[in-house]
Structure formats: structure tokens, C-alpha cells
C-alpha positions as CSV (number, residue, x, y, z in Angstrom):
1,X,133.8,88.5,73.6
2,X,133.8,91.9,74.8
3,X,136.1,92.9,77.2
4,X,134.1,95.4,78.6
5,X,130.4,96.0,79.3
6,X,129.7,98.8,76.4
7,X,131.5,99.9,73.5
8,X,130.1,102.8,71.2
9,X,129.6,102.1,68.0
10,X,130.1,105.1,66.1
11,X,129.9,106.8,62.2
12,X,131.0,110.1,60.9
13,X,131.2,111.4,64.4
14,X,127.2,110.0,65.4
15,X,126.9,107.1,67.6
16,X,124.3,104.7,65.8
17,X,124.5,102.1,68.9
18,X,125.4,100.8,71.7
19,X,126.8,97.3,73.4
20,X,125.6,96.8,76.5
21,X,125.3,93.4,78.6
22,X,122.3,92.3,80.2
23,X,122.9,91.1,84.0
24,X,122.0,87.8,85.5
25,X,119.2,89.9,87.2
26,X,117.6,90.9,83.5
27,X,118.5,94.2,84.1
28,X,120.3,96.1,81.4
29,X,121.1,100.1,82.6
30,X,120.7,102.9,80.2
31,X,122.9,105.8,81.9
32,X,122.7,108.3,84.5
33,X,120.7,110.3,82.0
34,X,117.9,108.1,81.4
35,X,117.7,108.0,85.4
36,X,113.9,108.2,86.9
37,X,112.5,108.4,83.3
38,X,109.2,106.1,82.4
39,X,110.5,104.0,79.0
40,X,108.0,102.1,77.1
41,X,109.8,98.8,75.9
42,X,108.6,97.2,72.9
43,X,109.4,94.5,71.7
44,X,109.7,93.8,67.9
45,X,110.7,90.2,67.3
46,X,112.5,88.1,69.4
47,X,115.3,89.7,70.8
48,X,114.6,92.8,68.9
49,X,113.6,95.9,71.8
50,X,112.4,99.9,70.9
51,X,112.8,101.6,73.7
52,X,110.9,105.2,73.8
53,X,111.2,107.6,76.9
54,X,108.2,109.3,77.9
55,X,105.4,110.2,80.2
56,X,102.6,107.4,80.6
57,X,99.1,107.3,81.6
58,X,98.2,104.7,84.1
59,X,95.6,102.7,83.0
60,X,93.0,103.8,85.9
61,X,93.2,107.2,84.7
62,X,93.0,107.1,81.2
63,X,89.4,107.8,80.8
64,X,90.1,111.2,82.2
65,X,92.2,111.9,78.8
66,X,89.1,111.5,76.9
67,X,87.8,114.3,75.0
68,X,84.3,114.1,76.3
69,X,85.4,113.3,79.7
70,X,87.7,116.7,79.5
71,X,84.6,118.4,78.5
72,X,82.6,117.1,81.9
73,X,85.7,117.7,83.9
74,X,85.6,121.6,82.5
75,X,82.2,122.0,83.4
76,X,82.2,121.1,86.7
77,X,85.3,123.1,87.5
78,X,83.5,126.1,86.1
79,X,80.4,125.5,88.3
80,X,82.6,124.8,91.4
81,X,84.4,128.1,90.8
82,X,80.9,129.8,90.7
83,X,79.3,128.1,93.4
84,X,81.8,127.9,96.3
85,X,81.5,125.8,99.4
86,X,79.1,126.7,102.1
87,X,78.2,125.5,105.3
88,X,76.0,122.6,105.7
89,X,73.3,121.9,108.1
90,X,73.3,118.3,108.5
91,X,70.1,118.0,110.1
92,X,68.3,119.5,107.7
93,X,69.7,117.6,105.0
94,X,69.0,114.1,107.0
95,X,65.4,115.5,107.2
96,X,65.0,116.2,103.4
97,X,66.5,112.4,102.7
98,X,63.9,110.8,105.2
């Protein structure tokens, strides 16, 4: 057994791994440099992980990522940048709704 936590595993001057242990909690910690970073974990086969940093979409806002969707989105910043914000006369608008 290991005697401690991690051990780099290392050829011709690369390291190709790395041992870590996973806690009683489940948790397993990549490093002060992986800190605050989004990693998507996959997992291959049993007991086989990829782990990929990167930035990820929530699922409620992936529709905006679509191409089409991009194209609405550009079109009405375009008209909002043409057609700024004026005052409203409430009244008159509850009178055109009635």
C-alpha cells in the first residue's frame, strides 16, 4: 500500500499519471490549480474516469447557443439599439387593451 496519498508516476521527464486516494467522503482533490474550475467527469467503464476542464452550459440556457436562436437574439438587440426606451402612458395603453 501506498504510504502516501499521491505519487507521480513519471517517463522521460513527463508525468503520464497520478495516484491519488479517494476519501471516505467520495471526494478525490485535483490540486490548487484545478481550483474553481467546472470538470466534466466521464466515466468510461467501471472504475475507469476522463476528466475534461472546461466551461459548461447549464441546461436552461442552452437553447440560447442555438444558431437560429443567436440569429433572433441579434435582431432584437439591433432593433433595441434603434428604438430606445421611451416614456409610457399607462393610461392610454390600458385604454387601447380594453
Amino acid at each position: 500500500m501506498l504510504s502516501c496519498i499521491h505519487e507521480f508516476i513519471k517517463y522521460k521527464e513527463h508525468e503520464i499519471g497520478v495516484i491519488k486516494k479517494i476519501g471516505s467522503s467520495g471526494q478525490i482533490s485535483l490540486g490548487k490549480k484545478f481550483a474553481g474550475q467546472h470538470v466534466l467527469i466521464e466515466e468510461i467503464e467501471t472504475g475507469v474516469w476522463i476528466l475534461k476542464t472546461g466551461q459548461f452550459v447549464p441546461k436552461n440556457e442552452q437553447r440560447l447557443h442555438a444558431e437560429s436562436t443567436k440569429k433572433d437574439i441579434d435582431k432584437a438587440v439591433d432593433w433595441a439599439e434603434k428604438n430606445p426606451p421611451a416614456a409610457s402612458n399607462l393610461d392610454e395603453i390600458e385604454n387601447r387593451l380594453k
